[in-house]
Residue frames as qw, qx, qy, qz and C-alpha x, y, z in Angstrom:
[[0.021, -0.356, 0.696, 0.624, 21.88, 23.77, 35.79],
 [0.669, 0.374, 0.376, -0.521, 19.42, 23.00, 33.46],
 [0.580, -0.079, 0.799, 0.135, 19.66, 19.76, 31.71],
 [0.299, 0.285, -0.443, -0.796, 18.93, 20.48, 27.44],
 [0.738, 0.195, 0.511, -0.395, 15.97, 18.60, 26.43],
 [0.543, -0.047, 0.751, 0.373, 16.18, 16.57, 23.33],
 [0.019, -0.187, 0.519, 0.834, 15.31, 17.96, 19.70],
 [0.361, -0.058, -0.821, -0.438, 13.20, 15.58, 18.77],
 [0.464, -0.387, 0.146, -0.783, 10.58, 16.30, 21.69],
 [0.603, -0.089, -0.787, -0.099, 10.78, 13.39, 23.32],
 [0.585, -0.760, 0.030, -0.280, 10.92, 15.05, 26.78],
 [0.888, -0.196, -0.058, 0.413, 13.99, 13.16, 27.43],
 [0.072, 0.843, -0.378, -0.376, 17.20, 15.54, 27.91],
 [0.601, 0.677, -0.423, -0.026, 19.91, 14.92, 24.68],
 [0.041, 0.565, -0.823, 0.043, 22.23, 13.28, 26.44],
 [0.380, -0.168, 0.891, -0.184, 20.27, 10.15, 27.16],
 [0.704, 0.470, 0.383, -0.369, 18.05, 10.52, 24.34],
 [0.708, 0.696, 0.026, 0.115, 19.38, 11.32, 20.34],
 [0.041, -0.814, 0.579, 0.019, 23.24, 12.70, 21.44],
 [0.515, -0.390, 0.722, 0.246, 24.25, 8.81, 21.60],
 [0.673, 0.591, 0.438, -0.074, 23.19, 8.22, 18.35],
 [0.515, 0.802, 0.023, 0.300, 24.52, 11.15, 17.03],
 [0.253, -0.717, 0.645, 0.077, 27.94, 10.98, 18.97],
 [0.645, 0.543, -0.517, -0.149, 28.17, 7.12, 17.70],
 [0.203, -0.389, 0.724, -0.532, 27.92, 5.73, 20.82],
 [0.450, 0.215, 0.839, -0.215, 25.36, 3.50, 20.32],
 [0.074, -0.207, -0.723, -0.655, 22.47, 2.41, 17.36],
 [0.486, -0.052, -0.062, -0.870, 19.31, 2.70, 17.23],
 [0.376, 0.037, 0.860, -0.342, 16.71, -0.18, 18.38],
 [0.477, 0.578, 0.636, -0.185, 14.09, 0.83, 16.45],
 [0.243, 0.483, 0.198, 0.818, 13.23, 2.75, 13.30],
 [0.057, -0.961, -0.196, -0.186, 11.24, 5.36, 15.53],
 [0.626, -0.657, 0.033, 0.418, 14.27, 5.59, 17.46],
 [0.376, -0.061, 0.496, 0.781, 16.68, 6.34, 14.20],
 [0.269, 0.681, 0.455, 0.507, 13.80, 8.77, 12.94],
 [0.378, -0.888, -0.253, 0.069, 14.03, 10.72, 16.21],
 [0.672, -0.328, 0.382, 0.543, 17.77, 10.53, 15.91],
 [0.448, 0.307, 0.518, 0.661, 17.67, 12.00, 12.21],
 [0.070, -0.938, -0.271, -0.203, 15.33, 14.65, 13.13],
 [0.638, -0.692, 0.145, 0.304, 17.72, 15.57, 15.93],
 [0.549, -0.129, 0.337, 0.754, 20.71, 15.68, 13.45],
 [0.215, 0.742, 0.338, 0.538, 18.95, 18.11, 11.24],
 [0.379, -0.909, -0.149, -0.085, 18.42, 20.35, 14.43],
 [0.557, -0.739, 0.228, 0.303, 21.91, 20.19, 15.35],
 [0.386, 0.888, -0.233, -0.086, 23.86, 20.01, 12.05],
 [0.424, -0.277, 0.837, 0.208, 25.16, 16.12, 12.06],
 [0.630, 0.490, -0.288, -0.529, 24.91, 16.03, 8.64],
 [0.088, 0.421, -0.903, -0.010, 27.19, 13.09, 8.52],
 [0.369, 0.185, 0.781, -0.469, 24.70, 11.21, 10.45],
 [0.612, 0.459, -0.071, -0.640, 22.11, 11.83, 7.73],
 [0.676, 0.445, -0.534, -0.246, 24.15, 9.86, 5.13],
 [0.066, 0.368, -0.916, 0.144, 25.12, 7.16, 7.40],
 [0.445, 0.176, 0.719, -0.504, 22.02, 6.46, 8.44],
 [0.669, 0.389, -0.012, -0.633, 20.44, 6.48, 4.96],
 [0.929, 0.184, 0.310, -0.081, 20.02, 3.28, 2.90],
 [0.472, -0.444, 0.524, 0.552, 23.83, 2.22, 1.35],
 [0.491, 0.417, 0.596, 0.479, 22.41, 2.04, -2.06],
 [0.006, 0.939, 0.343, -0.023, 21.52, 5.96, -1.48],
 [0.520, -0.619, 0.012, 0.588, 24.56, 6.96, 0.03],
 [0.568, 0.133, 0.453, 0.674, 26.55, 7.63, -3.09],
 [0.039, -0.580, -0.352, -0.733, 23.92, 10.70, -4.30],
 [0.362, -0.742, -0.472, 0.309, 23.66, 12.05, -0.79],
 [0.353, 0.585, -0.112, 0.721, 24.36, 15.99, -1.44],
 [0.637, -0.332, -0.388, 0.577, 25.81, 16.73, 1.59],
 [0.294, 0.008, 0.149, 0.944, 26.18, 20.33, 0.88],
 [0.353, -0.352, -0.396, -0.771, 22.75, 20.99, 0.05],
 [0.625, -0.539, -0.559, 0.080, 21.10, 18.67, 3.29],
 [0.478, -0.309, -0.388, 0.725, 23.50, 21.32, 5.45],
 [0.046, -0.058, 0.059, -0.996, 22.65, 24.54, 4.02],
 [0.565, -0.494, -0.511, -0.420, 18.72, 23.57, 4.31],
 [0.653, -0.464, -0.529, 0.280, 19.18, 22.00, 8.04],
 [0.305, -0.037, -0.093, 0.947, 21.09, 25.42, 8.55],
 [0.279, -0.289, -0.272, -0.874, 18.47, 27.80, 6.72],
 [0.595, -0.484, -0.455, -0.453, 15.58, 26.46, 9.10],
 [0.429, -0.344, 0.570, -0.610, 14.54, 26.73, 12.98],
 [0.457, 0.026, -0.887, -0.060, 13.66, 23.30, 13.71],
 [0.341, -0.282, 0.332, -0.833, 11.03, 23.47, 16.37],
 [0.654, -0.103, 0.380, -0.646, 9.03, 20.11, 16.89],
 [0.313, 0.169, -0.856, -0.376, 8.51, 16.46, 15.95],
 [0.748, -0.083, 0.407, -0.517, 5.18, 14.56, 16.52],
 [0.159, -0.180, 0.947, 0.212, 5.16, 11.04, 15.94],
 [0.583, 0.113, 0.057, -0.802, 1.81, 10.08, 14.34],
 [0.954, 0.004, 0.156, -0.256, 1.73, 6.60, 13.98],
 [0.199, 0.426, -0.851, -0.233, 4.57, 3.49, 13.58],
 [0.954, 0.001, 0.119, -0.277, 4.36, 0.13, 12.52],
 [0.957, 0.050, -0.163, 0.236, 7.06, -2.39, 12.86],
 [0.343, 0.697, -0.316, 0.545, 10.33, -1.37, 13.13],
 [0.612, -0.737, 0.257, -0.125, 11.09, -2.78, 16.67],
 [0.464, -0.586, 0.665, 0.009, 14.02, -4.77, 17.76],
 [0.574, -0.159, 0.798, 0.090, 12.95, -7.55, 16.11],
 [0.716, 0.676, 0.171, 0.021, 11.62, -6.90, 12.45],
 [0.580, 0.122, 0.384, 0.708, 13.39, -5.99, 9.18],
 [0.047, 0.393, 0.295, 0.870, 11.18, -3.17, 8.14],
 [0.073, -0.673, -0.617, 0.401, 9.24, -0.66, 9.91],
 [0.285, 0.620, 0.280, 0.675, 7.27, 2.70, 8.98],
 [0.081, -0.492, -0.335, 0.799, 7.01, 6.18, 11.05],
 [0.164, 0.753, 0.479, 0.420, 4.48, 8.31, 9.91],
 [0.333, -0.414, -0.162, 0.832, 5.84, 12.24, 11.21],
 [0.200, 0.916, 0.337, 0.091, 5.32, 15.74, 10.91],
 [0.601, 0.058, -0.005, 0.797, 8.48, 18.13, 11.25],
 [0.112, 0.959, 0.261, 0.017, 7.86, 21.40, 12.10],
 [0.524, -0.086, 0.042, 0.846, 10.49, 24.20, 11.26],
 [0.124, 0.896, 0.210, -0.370, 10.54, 27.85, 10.84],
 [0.637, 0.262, 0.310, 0.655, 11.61, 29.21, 7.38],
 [0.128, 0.336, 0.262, 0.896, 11.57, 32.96, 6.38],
 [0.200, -0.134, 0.332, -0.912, 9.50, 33.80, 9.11],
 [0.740, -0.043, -0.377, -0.556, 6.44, 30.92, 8.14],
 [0.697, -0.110, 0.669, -0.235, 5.94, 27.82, 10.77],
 [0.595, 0.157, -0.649, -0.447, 6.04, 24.96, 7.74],
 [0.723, -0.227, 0.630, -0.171, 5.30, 21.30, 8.51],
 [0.343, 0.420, -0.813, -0.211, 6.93, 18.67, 6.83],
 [0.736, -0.175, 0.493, -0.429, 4.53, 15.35, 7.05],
 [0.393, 0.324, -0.838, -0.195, 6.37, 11.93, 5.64],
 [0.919, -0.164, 0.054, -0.355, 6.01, 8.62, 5.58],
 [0.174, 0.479, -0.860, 0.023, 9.56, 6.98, 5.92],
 [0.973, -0.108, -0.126, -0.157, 9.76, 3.72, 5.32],
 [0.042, -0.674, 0.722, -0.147, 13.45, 2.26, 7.38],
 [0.795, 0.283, -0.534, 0.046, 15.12, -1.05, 6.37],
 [0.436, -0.755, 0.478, 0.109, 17.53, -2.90, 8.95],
 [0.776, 0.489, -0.398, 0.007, 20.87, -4.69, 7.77],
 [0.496, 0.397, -0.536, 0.556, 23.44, -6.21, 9.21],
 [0.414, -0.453, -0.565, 0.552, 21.91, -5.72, 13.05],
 [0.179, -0.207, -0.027, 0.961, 21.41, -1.74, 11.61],
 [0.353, 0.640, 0.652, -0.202, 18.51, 0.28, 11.34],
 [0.206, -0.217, 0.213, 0.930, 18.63, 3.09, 8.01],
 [0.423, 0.579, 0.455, -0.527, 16.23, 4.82, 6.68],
 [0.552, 0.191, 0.727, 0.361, 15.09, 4.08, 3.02],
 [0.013, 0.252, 0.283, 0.926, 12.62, 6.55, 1.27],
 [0.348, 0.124, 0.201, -0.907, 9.50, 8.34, 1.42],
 [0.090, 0.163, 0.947, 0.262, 6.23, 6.50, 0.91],
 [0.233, -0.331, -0.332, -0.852, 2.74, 7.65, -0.12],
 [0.211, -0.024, 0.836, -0.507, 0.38, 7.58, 2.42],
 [0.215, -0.248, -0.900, -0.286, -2.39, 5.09, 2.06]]
């Protein structure tokens, strides 16, 4: 039987990597951990997860509808981390600097952000895009 590997290419399989996350079984540690975890819900279509994880002052204008048919409409094929800072156990704020690859209409895109993720409350969420410097 061949264990699924995880979405979010960590090499790890899903169940020990982004599935507790996105079953609610546990948080995240870090922000890379809750970006790998968010990637991973796109791929699988835990929208929910999306908006829970995004900054509470955001929630409210998450369109839920729209984040599903997108995460739907695309093949989700790859995440590379390219560089974090902070965002371990112990800070408040940390960035991930990523690339996303999906397939749309037959075209390989890449999707390269800077997310910048907040914690509160013992919780890591992710906040917005930032320009890169």
């Amino acid at each position: 039987m061949t264990i699924p590997s995880c979405p979010c290419k960590s090499g790890r399989p899903f169940a020990e990597c982004c599935s507790p996350f996105l079953e609610a079984e546990r948080l995240p540690d870090t922000a890379q951990q809750l970006m790998r975890s968010r990637y991973s819900a796109f791929a699988t279509g835990k929208i929910s997860y999306l908006k829970e994880t995004l900054w509470p002052k955001y929630q409210p204008e998450f369109d839920f509808a729209a984040t599903a048919n997108w995460a739907a409409e695309n093949h989700w094929s790859g995440l590379d981390i390219l560089r974090v800072e902070k965002g371990d156990a112990g800070d408040r704020e940390g960035t991930v600097l990523f690339e996303a690859k999906y397939l749309t209409g037959g075209t390989l895109k890449t999707h390269r952000e800077l997310s910048r993720f907040r914690r509160k409350s013992g919780r890591w969420y992710y906040v917005e895009a930032l320009p890169e410097a």
